[in-house]
SERO-4910 file (N, C-alpha, C, O; in steps of 0.05 Angstrom, whole numbers):
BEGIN
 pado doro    nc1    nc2    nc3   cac1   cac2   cac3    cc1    cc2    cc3    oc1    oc2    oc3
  Unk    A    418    146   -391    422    159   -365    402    181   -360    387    187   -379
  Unk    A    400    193   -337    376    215   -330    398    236   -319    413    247   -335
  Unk    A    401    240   -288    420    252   -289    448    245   -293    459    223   -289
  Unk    A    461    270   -301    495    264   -300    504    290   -289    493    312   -295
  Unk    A    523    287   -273    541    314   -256    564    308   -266    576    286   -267
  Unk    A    572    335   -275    607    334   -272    615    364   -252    604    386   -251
  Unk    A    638    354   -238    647    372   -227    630    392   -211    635    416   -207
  Unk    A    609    376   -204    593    395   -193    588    401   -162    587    383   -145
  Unk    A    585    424   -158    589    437   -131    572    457   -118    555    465   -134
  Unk    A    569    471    -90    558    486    -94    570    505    -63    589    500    -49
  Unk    A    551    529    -62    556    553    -43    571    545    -24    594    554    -21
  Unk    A    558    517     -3    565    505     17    554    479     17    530    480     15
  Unk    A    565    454     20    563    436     27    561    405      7    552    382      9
  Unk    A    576    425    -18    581    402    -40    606    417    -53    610    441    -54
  Unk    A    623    393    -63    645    397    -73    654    379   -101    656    355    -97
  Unk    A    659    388   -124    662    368   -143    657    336   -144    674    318   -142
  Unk    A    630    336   -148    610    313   -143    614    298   -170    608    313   -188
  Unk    A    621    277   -179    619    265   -209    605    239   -208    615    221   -194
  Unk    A    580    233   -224    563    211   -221    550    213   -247    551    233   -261
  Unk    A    537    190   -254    522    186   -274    497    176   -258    502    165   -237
  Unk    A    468    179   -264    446    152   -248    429    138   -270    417    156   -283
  Unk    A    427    123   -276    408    111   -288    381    112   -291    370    128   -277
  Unk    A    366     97   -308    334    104   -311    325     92   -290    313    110   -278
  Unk    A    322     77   -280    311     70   -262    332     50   -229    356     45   -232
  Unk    A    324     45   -211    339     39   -191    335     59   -165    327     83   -164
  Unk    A    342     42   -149    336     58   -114    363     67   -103    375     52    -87
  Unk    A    373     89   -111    399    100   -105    394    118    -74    377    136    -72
  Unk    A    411    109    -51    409    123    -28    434    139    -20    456    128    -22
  Unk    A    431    161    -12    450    186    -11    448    182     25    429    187     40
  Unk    A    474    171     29    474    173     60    496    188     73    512    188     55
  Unk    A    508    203     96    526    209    103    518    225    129    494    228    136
  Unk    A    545    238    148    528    249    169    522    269    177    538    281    163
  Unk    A    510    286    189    497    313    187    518    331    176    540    331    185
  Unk    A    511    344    158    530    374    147    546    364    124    565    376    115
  Unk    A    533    334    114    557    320     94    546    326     64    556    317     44
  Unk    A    523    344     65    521    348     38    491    340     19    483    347     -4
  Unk    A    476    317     43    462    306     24    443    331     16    449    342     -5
  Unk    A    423    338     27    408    355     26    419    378      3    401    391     -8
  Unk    A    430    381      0    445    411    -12    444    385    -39    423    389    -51
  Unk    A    458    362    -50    452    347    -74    432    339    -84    429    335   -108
  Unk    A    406    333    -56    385    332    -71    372    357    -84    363    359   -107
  Unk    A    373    377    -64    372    396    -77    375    406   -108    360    404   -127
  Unk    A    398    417   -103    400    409   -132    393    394   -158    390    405   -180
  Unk    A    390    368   -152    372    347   -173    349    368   -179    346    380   -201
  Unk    A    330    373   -156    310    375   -153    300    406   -165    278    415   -164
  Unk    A    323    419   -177    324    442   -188    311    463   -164    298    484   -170
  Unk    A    319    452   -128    319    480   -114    343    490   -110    340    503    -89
  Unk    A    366    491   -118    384    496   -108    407    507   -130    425    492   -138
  Unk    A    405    540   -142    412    545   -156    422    571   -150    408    584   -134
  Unk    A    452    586   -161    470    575   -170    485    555   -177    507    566   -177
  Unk    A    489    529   -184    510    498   -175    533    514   -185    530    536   -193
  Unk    A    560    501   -185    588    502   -195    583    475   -211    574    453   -203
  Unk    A    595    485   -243    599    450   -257    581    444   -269    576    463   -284
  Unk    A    566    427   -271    547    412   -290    532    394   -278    543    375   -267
  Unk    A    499    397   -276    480    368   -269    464    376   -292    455    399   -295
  Unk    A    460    358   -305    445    349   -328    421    333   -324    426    314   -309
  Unk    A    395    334   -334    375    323   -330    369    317   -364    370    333   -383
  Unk    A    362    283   -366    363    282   -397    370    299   -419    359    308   -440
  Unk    A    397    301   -406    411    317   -430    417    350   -435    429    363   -452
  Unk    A    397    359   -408    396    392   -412    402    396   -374    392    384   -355
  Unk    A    423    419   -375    415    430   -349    395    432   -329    377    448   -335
  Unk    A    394    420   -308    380    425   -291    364    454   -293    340    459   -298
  Unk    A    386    470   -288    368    492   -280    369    513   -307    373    537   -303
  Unk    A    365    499   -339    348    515   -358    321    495   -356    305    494   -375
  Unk    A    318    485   -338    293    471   -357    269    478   -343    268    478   -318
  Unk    A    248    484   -358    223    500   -358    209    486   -322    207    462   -319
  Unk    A    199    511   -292    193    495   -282    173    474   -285    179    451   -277
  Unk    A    149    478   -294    138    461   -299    137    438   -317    123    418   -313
  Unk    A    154    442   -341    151    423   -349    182    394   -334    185    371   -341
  Unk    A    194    406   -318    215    396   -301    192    374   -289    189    351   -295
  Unk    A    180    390   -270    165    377   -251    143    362   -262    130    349   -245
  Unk    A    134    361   -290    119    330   -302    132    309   -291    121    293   -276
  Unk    A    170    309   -299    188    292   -295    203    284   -280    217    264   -282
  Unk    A    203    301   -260    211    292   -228    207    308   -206    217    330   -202
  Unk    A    188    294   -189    184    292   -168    199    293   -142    220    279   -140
  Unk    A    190    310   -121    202    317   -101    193    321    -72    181    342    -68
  Unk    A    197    303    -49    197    294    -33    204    316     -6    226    310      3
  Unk    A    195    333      6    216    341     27    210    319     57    192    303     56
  Unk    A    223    322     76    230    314     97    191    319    114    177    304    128
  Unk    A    190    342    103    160    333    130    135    360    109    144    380     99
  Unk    A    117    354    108     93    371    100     73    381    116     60    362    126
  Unk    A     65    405    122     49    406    150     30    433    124     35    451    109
  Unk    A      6    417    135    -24    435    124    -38    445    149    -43    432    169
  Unk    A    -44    469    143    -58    476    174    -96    475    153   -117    482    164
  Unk    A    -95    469    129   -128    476    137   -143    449    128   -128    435    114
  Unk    A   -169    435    133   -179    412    125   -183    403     95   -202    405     80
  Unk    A   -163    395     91   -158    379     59   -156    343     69   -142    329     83
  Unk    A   -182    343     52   -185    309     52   -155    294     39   -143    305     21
  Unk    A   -147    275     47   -125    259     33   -121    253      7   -102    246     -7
  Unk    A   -151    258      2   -156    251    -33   -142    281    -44   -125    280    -61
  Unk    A   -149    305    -35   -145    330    -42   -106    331    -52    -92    332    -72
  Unk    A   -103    329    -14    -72    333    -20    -68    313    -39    -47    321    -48
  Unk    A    -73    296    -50    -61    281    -71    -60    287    -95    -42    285   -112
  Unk    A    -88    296    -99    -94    319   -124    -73    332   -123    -58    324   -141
  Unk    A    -65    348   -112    -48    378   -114    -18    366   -123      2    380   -126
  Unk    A    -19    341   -125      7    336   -146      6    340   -172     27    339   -186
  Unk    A    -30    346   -186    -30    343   -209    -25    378   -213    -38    387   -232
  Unk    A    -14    391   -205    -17    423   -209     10    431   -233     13    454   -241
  Unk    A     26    410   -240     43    414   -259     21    411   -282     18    431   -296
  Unk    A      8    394   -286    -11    393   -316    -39    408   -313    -57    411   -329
  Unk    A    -37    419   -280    -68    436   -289    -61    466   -310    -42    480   -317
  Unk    A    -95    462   -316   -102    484   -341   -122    497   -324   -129    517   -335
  Unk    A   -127    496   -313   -153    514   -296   -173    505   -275   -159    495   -258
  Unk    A   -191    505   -269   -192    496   -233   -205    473   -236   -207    460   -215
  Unk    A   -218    460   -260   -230    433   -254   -211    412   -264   -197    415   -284
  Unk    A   -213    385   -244   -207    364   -248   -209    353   -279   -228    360   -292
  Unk    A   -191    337   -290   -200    324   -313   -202    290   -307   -201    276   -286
  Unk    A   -206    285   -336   -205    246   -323   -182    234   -320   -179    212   -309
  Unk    A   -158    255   -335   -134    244   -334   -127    245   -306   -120    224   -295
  Unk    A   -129    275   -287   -127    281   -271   -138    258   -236   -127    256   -214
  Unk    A   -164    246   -249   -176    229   -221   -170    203   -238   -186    186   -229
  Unk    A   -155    192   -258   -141    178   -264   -114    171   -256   -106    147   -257
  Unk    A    -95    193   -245    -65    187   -243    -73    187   -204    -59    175   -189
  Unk    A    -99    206   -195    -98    194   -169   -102    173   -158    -89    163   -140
  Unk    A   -133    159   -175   -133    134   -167   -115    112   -170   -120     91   -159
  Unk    A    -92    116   -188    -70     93   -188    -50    103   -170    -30     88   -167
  Unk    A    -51    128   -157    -23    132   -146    -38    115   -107    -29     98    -91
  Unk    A    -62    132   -107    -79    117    -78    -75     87    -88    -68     72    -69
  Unk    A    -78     78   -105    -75     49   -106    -51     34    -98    -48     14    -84
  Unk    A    -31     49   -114     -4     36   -106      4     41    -78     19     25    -67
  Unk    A     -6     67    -62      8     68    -41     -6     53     -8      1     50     15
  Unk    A    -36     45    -30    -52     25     -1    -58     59     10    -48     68     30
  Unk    A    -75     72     -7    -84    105     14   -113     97     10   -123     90     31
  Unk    A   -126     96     -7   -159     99    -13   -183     86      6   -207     83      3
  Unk    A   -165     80     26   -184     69     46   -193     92     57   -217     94     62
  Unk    A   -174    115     62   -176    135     88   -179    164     62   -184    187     70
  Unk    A   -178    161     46   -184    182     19   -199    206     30   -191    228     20
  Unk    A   -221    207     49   -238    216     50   -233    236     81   -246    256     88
  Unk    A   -215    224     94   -204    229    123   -186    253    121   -168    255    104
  Unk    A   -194    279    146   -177    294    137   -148    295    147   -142    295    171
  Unk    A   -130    296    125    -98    299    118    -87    301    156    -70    285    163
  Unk    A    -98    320    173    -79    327    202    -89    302    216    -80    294    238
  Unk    A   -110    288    201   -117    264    226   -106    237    230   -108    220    247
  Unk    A    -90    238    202    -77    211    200    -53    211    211    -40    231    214
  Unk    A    -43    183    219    -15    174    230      8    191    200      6    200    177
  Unk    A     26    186    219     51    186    207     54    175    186     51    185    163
  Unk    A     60    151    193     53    138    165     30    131    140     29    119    119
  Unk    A     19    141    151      1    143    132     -6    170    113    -17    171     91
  Unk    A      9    200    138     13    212    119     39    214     97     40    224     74
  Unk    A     54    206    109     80    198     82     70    182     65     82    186     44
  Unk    A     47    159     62     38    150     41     20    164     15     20    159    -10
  Unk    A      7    182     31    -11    202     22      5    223     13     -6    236     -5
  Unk    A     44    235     26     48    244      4     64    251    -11     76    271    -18
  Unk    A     63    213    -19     85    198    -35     64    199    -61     68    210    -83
  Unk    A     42    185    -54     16    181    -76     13    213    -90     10    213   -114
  Unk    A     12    242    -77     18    267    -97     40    261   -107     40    256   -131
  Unk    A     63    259    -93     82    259   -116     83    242   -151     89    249   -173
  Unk    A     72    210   -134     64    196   -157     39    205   -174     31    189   -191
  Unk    A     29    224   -171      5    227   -191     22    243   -205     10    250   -226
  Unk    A     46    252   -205     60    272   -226     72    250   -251     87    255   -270
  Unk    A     60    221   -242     72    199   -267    103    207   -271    111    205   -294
  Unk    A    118    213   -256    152    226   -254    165    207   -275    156    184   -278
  Unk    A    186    215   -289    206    186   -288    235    187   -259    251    170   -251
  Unk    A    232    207   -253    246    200   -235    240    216   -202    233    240   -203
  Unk    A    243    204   -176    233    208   -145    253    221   -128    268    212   -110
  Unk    A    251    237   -135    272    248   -103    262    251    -68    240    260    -66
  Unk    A    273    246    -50    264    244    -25    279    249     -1    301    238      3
  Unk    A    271    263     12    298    272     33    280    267     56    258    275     64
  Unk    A    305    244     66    296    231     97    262    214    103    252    212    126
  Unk    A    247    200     71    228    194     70    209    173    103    185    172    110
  Unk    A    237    162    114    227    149    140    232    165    163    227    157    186
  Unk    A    241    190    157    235    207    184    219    209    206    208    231    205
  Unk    A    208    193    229    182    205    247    173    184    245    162    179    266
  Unk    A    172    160    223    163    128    215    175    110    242    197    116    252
  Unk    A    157     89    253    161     80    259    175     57    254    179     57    230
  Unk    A    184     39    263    198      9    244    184     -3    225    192     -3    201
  Unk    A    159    -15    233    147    -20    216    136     -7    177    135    -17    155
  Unk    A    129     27    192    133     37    168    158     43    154    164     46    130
  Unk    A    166     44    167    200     48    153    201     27    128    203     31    104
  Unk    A    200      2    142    207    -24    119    182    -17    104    188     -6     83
  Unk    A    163    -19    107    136    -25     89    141      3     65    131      2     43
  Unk    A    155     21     72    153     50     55    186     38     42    192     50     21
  Unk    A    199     25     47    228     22     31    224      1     13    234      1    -10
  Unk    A    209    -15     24    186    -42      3    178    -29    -19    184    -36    -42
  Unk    A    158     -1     -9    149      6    -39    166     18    -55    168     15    -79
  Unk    A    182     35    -37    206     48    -61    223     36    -71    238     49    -85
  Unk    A    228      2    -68    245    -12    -79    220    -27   -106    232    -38   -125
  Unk    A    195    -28   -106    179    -32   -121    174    -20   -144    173    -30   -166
  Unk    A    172     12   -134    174     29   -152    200     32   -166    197     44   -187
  Unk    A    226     25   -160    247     36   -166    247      7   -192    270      1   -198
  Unk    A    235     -2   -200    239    -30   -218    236    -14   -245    253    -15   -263
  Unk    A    208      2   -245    205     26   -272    211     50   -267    199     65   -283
  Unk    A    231     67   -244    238     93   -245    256     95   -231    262     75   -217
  Unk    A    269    118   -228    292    124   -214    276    133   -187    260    151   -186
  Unk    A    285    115   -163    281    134   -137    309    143   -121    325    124   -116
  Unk    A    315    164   -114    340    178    -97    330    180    -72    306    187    -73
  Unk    A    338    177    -49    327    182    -22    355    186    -11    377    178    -18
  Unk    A    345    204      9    372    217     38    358    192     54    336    183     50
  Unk    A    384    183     77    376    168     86    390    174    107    405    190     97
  Unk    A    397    171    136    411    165    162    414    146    170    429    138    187
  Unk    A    394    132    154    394     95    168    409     79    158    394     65    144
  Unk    A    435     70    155    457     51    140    442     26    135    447     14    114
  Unk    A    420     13    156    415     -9    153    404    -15    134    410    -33    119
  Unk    A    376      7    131    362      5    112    373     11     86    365     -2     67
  Unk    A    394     32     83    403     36     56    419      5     54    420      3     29
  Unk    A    430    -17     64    448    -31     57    427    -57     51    436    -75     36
  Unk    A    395    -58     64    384    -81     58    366    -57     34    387    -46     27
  Unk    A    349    -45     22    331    -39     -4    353    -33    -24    350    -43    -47
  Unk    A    381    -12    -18    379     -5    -48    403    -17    -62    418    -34    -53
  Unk    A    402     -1    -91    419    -26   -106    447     -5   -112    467    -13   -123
  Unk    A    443     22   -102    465     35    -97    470     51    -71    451     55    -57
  Unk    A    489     58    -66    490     76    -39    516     96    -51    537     88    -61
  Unk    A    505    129    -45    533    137    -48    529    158    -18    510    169     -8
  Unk    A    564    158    -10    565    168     18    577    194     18    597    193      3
  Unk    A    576    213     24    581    242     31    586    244     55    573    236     74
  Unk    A    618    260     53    634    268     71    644    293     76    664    296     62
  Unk    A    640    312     89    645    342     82    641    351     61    657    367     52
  Unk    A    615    341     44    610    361     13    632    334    -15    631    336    -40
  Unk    A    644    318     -2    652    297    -25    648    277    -24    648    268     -2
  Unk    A    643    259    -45    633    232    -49    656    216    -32    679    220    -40
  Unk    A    653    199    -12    671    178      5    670    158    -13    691    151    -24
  Unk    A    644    146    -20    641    122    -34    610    124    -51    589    136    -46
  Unk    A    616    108    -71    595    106    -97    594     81   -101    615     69   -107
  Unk    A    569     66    -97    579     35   -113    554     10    -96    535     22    -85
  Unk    A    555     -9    -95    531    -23    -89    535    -25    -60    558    -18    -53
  Unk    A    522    -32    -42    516    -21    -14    541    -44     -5    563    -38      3
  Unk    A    533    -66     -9    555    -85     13    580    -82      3    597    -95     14
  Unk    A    589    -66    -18    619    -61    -24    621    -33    -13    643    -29     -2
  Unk    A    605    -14    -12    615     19     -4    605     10     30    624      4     44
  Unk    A    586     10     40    580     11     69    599    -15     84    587    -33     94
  Unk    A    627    -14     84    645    -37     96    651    -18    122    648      7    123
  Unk    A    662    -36    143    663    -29    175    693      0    162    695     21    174
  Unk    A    708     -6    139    733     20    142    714     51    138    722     70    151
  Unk    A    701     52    129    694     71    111    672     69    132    654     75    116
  Unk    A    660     66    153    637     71    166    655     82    190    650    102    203
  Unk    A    672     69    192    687     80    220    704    107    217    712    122    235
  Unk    A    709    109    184    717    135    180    693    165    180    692    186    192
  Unk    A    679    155    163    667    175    158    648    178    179    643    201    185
  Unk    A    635    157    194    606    158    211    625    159    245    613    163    266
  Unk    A    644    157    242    661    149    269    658    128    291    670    131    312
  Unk    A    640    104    286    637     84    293    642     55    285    645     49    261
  Unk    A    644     38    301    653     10    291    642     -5    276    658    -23    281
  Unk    A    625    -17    259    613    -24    252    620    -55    241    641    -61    229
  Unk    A    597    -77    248    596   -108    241    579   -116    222    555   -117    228
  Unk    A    586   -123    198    567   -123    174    561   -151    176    579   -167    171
  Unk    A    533   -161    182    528   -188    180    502   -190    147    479   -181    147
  Unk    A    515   -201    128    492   -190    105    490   -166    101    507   -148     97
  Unk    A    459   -168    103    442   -141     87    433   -127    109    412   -114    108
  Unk    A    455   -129    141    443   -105    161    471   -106    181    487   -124    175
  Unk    A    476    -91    201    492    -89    203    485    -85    238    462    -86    245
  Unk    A    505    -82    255    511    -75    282    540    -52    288    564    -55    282
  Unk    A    528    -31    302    551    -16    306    555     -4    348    545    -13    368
  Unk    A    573     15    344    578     15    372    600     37    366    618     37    349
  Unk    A    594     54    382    611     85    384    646     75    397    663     92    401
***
């Protein structure tokens, strides 16, 4: 296991949370505004301290464990990144390696974990292009690829298709269901559809408590969508139709 929570809670907007997650897998944290997700990723993510209770990160508290050497091992995603000065795409990608820098020059390890992270994410075309000039999607690829140069074992992400159009939406849930084969990825999500066709868990938050934990076509059913989301919902497969 990687993390484990018991009884864990916090200031506002989590309430005795109990979960185990595994090493690897695409676990999506969905529920609706004010239900908590953000405040749990949080936490994972060792920003969000005082907790009530217990989250454990291989075996040691979240929040004793050294920051940097935390952040070799997991990676963290917010909702939107905005640079006001000209940093090439290759740059911002670098600046994931700032957990293992020793001093201001690059190493080979260093233009090593970028060129596989630009590789995996399809960036190295535009490497060179500066960071405010690219699309949307393309900058969430560029900086998904920093996060992956931190070699994580495990991904946290809050609201990763935010601002994405459809197309990127799927093409970015593609890779995180790719990546999620050798690591743990966690993502906030709003989108039921998408959490019910990529991942292989969904847990739902309801005023700060878990509604449901468990694989998407058993927790996302029309009772528990009409409770918690307040709409009707028609589950055909791996996507769904709803109506207020």
């Amino acid at each position: 296991m990687s993390f484990i929570a018991k009884q864990l809670g916090f200031a506002y907007g989590l309430q005795e949370a109990n979960f185990e997650f595994p090493r690897n897998g695409l676990i999506t944290i969905a529920g609706p505004n004010g239900a908590g997700k953000s405040t749990l990723l949080g936490i994972l993510a060792g920003l969000r301290s005082p907790y009530r209770g217990s989250c454990t990160y291989a075996g040691r508290e979240v929040r004793q464990w050294p920051k940097r050497e935390f952040a070799r091992r997991v990676a963290f995603l917010p909702q939107s990144v905005r640079l006001e000065f000209p940093f090439t795409a290759e740059e911002v990608v670098l600046m994931g390696r700032t957990p293992y820098a020793r001093g201001w020059f690059q190493t080979d390890e260093d233009r090593s974990a970028v060129q596989d992270a630009m590789t995996i994410t399809d960036t190295l075309a535009f490497r060179a292009r500066d960071f405010r000039s690219l699309s949307g999607g393309e900058r969430q690829r560029v900086i998904l690829a920093s996060a992956l140069t931190q070699r994580p074992e495990a991904l946290l992400l809050d609201e990763p298709a935010t601002h994405l159009d459809l197309r990127h939406q799927l093409s970015l849930h593609r890779l995180l269901t790719e990546l999620a084969r050798s690591l743990l990825v966690v993502a906030v999500t709003h989108d039921l559809n998408l959490a019910l066709q990529f991942s292989h868990r969904v847990m739902v938050l309801e005023d700060g408590r878990l509604a449901g934990d468990g694989p998407p076509q058993e927790v996302l059913n029309p009772e528990l969508i009409a409770r918690v989301f307040g709409v009707h919902a028609t589950v055909h497969g791996n996507w769904m139709t709803y109506e207020a």
